[in-house]
C-alpha positions as CSV (number, residue, x, y, z in Angstrom):
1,X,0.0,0.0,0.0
2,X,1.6,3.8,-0.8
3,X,0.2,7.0,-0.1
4,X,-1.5,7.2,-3.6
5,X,-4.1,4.4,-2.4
6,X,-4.9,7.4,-0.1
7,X,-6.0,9.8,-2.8
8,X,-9.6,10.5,-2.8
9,X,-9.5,10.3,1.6
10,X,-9.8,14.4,2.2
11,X,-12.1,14.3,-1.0
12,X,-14.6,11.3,0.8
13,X,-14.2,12.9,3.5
14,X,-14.9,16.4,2.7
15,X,-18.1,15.0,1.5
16,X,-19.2,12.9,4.0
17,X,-18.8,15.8,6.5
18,X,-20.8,18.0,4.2
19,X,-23.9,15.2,4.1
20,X,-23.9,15.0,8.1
21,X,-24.1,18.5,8.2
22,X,-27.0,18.4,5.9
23,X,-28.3,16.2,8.3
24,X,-27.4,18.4,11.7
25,X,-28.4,21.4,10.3
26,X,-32.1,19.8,9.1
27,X,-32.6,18.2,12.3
28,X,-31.7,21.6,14.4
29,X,-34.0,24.3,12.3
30,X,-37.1,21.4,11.4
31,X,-40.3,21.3,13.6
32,X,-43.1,19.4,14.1
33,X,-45.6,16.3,16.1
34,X,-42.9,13.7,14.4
35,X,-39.2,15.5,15.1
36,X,-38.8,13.8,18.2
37,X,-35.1,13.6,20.0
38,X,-34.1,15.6,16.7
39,X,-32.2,18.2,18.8
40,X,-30.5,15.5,20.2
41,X,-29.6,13.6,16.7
42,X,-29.0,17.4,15.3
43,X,-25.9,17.5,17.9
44,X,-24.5,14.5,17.2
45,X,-24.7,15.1,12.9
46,X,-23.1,18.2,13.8
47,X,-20.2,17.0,15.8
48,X,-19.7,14.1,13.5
49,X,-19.5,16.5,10.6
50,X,-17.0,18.9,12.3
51,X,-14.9,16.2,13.3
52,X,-14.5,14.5,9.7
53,X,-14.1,17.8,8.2
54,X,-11.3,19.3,10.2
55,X,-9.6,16.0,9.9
56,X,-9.9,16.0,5.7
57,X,-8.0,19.4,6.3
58,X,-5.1,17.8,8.2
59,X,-4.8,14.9,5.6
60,X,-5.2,17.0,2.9
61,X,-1.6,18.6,4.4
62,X,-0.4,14.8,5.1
63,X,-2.8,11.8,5.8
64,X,-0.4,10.6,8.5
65,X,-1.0,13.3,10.9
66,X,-4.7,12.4,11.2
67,X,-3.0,8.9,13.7
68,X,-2.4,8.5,17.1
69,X,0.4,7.1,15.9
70,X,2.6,7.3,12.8
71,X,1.7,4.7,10.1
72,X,4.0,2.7,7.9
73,X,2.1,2.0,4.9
74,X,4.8,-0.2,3.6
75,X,3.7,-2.9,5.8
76,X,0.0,-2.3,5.6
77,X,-2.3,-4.3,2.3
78,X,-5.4,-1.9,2.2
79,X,-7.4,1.0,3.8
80,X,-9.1,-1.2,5.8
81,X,-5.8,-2.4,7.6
82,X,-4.8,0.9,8.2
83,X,-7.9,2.0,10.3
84,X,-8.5,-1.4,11.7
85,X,-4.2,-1.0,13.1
86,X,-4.6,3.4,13.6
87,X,-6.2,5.0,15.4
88,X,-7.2,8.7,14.8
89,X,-6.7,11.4,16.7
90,X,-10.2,12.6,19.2
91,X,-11.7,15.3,19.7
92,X,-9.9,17.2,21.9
93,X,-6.7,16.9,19.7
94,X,-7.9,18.2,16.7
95,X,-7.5,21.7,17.5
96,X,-3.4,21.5,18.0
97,X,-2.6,19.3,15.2
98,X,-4.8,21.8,12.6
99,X,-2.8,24.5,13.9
100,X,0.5,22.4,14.0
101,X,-0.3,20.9,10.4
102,X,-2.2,23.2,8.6
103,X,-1.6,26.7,10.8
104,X,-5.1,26.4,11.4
105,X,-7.1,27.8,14.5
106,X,-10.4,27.2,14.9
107,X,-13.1,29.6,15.1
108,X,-14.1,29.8,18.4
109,X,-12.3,27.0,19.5
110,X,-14.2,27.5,23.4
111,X,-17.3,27.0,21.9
112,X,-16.0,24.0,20.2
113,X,-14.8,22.2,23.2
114,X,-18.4,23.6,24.6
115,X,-19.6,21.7,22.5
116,X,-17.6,18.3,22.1
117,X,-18.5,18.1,25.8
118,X,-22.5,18.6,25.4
119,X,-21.8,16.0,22.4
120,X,-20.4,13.5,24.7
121,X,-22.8,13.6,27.0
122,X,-25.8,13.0,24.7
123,X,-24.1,10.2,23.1
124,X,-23.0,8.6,25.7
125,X,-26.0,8.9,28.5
126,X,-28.8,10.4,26.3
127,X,-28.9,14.0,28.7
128,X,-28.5,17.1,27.7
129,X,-29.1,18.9,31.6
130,X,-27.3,22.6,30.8
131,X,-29.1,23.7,27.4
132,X,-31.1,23.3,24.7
133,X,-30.1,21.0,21.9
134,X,-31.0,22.9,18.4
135,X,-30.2,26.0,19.1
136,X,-26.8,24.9,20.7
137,X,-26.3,23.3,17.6
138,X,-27.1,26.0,15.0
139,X,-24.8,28.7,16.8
140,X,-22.4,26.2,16.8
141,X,-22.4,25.2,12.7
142,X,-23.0,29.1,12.1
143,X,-20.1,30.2,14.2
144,X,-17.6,27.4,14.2
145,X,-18.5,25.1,11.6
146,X,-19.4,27.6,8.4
147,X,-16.5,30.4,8.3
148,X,-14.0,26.9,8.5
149,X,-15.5,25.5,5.4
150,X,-15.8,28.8,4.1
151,X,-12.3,29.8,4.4
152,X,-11.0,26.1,3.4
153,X,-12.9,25.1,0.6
154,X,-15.4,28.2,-0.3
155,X,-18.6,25.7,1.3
156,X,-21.6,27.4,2.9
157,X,-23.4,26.4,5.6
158,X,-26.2,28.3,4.6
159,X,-26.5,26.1,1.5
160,X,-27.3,23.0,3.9
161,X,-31.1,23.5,3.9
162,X,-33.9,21.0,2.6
163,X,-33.7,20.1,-0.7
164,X,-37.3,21.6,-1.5
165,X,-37.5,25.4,-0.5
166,X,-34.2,25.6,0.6
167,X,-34.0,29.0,2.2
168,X,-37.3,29.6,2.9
169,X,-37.0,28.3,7.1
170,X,-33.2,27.9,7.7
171,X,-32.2,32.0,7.2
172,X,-34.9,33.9,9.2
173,X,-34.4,31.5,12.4
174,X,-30.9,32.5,11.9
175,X,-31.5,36.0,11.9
176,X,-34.3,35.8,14.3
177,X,-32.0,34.7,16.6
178,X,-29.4,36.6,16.1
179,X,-26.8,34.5,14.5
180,X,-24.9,35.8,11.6
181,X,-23.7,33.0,8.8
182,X,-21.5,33.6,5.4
183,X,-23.9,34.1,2.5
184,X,-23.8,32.2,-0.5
185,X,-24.9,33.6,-3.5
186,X,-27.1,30.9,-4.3
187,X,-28.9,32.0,-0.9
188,X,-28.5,36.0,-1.8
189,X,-30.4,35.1,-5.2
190,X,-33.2,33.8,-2.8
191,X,-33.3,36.0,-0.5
192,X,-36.9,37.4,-1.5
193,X,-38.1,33.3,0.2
194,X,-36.4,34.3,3.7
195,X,-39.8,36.5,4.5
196,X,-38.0,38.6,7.6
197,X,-39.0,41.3,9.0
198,X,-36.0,43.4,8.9
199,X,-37.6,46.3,11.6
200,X,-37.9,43.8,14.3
201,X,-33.7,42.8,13.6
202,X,-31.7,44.5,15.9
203,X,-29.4,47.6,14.0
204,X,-25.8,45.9,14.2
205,X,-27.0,42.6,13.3
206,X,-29.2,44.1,10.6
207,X,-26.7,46.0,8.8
208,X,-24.1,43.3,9.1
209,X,-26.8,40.8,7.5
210,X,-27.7,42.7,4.7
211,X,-24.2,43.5,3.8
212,X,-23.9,40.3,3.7
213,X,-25.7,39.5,1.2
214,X,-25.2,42.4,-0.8
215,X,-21.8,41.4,-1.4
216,X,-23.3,37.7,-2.1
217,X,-25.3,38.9,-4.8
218,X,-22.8,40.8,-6.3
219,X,-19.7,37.7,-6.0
220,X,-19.6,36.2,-9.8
């Protein structure tokens, strides 16, 4: 096995990340008599998609650095040996080696860590006893999550809606609740479907918003 066996890993993984926050972002801003535990599921998506994409951004610098340990793939026959003999780095870790690897630093690494914590201990023992789940989880793809794809890779998080009526929900909760998000200019183009009420916005966050989205539109 070489390191060219390895070639499409940040790509797969890029992607996968993307579809679980698809998922975590539809489960936090989605409503209803059927979403039930969905705050809870919107967490984990979240986390899981954080963690694989942070980790395509270390291998895309060098595979390797995404192990506890330093493989060897000389002595290794297939993917599936490496993971099943590696083990990747957690959590907690990822943080140093992006800035060690890529000279990366997290956005808001605090609420990161924050959050890796109220991940653990919904996974783990199904409790969530110091906030509430879907909003916890939409600050935390809006403010951690989106300007690190963004910055990496040009991705939106905005662009994570339902495949039907895609901005129509997901940007007025945003701004409702006063979280500000990177505008794509597929999401400027629709902004006459986010049906806020702009006078009820408070003034910074307002203006911030709507230059925004003004630069969106105008982005070829």
């Amino acid at each position: 096995m070489n390191a060219e066996d390895l070639g499409s890993l940040a790509l797969d993984m890029i992607k996968q990340g993307m579809a679980s926050l698809w998922n975590g972002t539809f489960y936090a801003y989605s409503d209803g008599p059927d979403c039930h535990n969905w705050g809870e599921l919107a967490v984990i998506q979240a986390a899981h998609a954080a963690e694989l994409l942070m980790k395509a951004r270390i291998v895309q610098e060098n595979f390797a650095h995404i192990f506890t340990k330093n493989p060897d793939l000389k002595k290794l026959s297939s993917k599936t040996e490496l993971f099943e003999k590696f083990k990747t780095i957690g959590w907690s870790e990822l943080p140093g080696h992006l800035k060690k690897y890529a000279n990366i630093t997290i956005p808001h690494v605090n609420k990161y860590r924050d959050f890796g914590k109220l991940r653990n201990v919904i996974y783990h023992l199904s409790i969530h006893p110091y906030i509430e789940p879907r909003m916890a989880t939409l600050k935390f793809i809006f403010e951690v999550v989106d300007p690190f794809i963004n910055d990496n890779w040009g991705l939106f998080a905005i662009d994570c809606g339902a495949d039907y009526e895609p901005y129509s929900y997901l940007p007025k909760i945003l701004v409702e609740s006063g979280i500000l998000f990177r505008v794509s200019r597929e999401s400027a183009i629709a902004y006459n479907e986010w049906d806020i009420d702009w006078s009820k916005v408070k003034k910074r966050h307002r203006e911030e918003m709507l230059t925004r989205i003004s630069h969106a539109m105008n982005t070829v």
